[in-house]
MDAnalysis code that builds the backbone (N, CA, C; Angstrom):
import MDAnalysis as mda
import numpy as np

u = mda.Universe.empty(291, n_residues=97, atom_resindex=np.repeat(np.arange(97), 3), trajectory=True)
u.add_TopologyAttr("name", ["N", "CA", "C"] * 97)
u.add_TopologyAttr("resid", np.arange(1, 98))
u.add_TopologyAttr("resname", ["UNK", "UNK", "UNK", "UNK", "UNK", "UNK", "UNK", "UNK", "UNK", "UNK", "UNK", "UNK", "UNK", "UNK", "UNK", "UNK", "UNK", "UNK", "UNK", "UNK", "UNK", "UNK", "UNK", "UNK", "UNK", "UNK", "UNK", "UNK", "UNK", "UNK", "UNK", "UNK", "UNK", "UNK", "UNK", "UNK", "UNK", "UNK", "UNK", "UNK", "UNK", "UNK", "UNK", "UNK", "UNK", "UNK", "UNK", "UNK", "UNK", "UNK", "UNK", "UNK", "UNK", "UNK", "UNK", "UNK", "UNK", "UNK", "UNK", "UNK", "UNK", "UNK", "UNK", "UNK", "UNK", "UNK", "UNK", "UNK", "UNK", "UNK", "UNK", "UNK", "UNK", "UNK", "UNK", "UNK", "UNK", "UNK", "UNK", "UNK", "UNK", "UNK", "UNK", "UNK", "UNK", "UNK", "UNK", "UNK", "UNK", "UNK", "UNK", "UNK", "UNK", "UNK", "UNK", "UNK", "UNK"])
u.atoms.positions = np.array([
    [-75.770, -89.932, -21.727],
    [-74.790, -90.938, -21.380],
    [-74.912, -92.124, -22.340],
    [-73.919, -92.310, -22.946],
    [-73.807, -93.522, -23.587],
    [-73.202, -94.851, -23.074],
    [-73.689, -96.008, -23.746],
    [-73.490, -97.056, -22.810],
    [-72.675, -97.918, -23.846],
    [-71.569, -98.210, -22.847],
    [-70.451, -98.767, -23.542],
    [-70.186, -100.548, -23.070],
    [-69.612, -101.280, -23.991],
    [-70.175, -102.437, -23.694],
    [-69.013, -103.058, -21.798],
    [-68.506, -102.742, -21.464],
    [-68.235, -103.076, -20.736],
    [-69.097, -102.829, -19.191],
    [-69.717, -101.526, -19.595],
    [-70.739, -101.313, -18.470],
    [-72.087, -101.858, -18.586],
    [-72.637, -102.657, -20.032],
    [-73.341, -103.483, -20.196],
    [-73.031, -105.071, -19.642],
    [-71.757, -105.368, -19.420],
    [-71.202, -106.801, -19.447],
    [-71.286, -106.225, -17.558],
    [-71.210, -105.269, -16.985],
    [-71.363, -105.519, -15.690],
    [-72.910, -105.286, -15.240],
    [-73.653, -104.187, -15.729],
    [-75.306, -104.732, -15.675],
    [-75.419, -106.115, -15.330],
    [-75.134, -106.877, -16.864],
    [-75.434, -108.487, -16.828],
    [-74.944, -109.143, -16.165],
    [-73.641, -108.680, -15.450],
    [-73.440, -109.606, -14.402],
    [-73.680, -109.252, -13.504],
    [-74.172, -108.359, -13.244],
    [-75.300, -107.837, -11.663],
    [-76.612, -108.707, -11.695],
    [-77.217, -108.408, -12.479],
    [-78.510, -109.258, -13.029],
    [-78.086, -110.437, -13.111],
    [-77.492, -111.397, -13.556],
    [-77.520, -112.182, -13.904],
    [-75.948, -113.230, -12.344],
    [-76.455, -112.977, -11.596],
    [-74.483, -113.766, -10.520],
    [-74.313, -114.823, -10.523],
    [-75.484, -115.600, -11.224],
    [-74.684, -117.733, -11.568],
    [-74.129, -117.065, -12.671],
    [-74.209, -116.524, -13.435],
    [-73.291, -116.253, -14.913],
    [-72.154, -115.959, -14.576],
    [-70.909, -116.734, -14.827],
    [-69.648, -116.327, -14.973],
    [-69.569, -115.304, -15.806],
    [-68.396, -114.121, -15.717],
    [-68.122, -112.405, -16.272],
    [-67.837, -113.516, -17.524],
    [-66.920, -113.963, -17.720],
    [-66.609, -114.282, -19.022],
    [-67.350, -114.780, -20.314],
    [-68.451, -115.890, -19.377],
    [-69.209, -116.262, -20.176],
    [-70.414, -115.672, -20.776],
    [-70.660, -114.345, -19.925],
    [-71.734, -113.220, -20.197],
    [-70.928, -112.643, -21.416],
    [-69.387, -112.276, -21.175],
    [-68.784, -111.906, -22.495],
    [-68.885, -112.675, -23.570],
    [-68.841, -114.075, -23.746],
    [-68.521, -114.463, -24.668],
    [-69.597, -114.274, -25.550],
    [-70.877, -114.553, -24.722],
    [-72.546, -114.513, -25.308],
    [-72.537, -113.383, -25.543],
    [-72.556, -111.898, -25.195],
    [-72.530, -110.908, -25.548],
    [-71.529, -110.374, -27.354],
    [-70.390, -111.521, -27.056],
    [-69.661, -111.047, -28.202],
    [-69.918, -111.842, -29.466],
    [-70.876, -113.028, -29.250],
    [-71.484, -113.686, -30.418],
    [-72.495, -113.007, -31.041],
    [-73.327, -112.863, -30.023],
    [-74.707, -111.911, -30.381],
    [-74.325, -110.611, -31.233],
    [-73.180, -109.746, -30.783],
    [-72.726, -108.817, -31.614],
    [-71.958, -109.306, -32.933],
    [-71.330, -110.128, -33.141],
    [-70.921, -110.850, -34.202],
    [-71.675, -111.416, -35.154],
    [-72.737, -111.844, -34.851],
    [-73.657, -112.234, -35.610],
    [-74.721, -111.327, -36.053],
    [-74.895, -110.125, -35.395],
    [-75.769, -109.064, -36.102],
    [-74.782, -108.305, -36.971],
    [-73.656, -108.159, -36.849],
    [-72.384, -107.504, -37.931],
    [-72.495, -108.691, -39.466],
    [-72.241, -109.704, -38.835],
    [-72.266, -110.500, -40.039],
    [-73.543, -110.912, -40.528],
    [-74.468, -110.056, -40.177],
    [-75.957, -110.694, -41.070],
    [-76.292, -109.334, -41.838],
    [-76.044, -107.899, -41.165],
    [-75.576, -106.492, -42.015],
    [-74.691, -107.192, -43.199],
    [-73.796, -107.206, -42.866],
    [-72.735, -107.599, -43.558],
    [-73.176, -108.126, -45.131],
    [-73.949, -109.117, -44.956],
    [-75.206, -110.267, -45.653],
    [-76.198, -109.423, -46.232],
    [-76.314, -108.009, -45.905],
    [-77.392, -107.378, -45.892],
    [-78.563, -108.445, -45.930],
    [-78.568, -108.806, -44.701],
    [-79.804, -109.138, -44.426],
    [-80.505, -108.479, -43.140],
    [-81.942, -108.152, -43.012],
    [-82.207, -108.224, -41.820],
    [-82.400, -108.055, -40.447],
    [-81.864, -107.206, -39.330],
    [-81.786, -107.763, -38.041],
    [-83.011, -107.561, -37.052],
    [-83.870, -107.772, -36.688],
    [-85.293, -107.927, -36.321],
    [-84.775, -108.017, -34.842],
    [-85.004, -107.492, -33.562],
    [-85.109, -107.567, -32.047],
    [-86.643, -107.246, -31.701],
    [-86.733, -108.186, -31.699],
    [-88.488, -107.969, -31.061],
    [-88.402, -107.037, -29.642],
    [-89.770, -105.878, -29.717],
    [-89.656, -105.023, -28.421],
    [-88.344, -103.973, -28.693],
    [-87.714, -104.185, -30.059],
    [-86.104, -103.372, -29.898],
    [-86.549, -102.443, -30.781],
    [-86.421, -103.185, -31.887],
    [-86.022, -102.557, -33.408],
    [-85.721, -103.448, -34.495],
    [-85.295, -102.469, -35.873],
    [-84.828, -103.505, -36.663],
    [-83.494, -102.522, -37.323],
    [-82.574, -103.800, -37.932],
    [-81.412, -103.055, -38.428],
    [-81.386, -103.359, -39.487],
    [-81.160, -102.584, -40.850],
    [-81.002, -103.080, -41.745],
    [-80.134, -102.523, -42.927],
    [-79.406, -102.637, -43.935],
    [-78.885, -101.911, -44.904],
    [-79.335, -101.193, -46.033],
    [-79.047, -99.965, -46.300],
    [-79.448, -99.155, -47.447],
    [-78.295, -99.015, -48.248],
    [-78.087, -98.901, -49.482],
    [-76.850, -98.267, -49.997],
    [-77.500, -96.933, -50.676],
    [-76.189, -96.471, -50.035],
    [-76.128, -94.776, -50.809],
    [-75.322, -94.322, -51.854],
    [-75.992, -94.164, -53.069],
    [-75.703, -94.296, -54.235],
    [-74.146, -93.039, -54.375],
    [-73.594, -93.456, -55.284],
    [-72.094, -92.457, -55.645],
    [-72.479, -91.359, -55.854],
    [-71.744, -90.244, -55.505],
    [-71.949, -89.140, -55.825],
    [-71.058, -88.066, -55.829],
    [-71.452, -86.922, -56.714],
    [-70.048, -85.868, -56.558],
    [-70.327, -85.195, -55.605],
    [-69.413, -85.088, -54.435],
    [-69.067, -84.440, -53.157],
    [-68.448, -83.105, -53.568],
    [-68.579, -82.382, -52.585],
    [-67.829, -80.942, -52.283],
    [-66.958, -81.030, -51.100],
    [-65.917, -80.680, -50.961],
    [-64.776, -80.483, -50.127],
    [-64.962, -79.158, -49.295],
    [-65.466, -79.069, -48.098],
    [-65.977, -77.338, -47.708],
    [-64.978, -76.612, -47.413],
    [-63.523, -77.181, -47.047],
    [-62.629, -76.361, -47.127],
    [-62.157, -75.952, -48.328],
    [-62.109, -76.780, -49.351],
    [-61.265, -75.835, -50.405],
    [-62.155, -75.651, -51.742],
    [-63.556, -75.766, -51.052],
    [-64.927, -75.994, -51.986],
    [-64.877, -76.859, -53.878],
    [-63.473, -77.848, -53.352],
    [-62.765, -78.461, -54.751],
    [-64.184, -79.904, -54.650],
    [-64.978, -80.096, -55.941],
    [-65.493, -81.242, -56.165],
    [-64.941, -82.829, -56.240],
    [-65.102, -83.366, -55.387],
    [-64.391, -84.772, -55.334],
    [-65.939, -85.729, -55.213],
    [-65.155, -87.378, -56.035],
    [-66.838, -88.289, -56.361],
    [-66.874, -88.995, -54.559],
    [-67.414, -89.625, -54.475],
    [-68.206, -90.301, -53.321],
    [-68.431, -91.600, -53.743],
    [-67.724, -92.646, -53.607],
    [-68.342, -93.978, -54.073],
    [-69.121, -94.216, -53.395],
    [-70.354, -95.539, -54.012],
    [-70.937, -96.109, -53.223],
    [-70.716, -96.730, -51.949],
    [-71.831, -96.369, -50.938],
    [-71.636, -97.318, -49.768],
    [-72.539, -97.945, -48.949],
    [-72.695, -98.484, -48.564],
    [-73.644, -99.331, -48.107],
    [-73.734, -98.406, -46.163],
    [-74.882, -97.881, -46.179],
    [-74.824, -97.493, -44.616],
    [-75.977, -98.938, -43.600],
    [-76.430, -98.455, -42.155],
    [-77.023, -99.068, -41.513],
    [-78.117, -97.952, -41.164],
    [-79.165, -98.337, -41.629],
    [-80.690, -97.929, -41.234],
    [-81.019, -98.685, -39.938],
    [-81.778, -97.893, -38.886],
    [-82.313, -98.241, -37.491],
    [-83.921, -98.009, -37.278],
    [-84.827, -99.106, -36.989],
    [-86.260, -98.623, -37.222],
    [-86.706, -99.007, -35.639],
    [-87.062, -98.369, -34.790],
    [-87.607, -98.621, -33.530],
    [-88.103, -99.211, -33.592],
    [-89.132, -100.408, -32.692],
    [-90.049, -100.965, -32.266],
    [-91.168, -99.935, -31.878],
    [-92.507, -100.350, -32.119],
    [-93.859, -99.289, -31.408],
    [-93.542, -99.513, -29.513],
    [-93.237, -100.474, -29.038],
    [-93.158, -100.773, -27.941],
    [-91.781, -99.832, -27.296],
    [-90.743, -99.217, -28.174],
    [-89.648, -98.469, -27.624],
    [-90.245, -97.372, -28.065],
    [-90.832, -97.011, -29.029],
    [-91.367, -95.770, -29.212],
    [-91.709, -94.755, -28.155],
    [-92.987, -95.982, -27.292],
    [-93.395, -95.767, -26.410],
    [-92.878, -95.321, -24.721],
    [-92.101, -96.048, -25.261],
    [-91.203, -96.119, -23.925],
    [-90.607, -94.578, -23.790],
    [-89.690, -94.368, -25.027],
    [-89.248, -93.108, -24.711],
    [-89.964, -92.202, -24.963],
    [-91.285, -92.375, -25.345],
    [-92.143, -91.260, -25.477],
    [-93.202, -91.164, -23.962],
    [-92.991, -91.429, -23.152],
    [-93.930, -92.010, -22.091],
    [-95.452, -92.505, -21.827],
    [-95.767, -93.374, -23.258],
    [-96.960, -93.071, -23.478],
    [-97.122, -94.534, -23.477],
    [-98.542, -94.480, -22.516],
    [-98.792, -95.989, -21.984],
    [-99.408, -97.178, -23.169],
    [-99.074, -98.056, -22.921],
    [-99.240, -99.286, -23.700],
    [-100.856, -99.562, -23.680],
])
């Protein structure tokens, strides 16, 4: 099951009932805005206990087409690398701290 942000924005407002829905959104949609635009920056994104996010670029290259096995190039692109935390490691590995 994947978790989509609207069923995150009601978590937080379960957890959280002085928080107005909206204002859990708005904080929710900065926090995501600001880890897009620091990728973006390639810089960075560090969540302590989370992970880290950060950018690699993947250099150009000549591609193959598998349907019509015709060679086409691949420009460069910049993807997003994901590095766990030891503390989530753990977690989903069930192995005690």
């Amino acid at each position: 099951m994947a978790i989509v942000k609207s069923k995150l924005l009601k978590q937080l407002s379960k957890n959280y009932p002085n928080f107005l829905k909206k204002d859990l959104e708005k904080f929710l949609n900065i926090i995501l805005k600001e880890i897009k635009n620091s990728l973006k920056r390639t810089e960075r994104v560090e969540l302590r206990g989370f992970g880290v996010f950060s950018t690699k670029i993947q250099k150009a290259r000549i591609s193959r087409n598998p349907k019509t096995n015709k060679k086409i190039h691949t420009p460069e692109k910049k993807t997003i690398h994901f590095k766990m935390s030891k503390d989530l490691f753990k977690i989903l590995n069930d192995e005690k701290k």
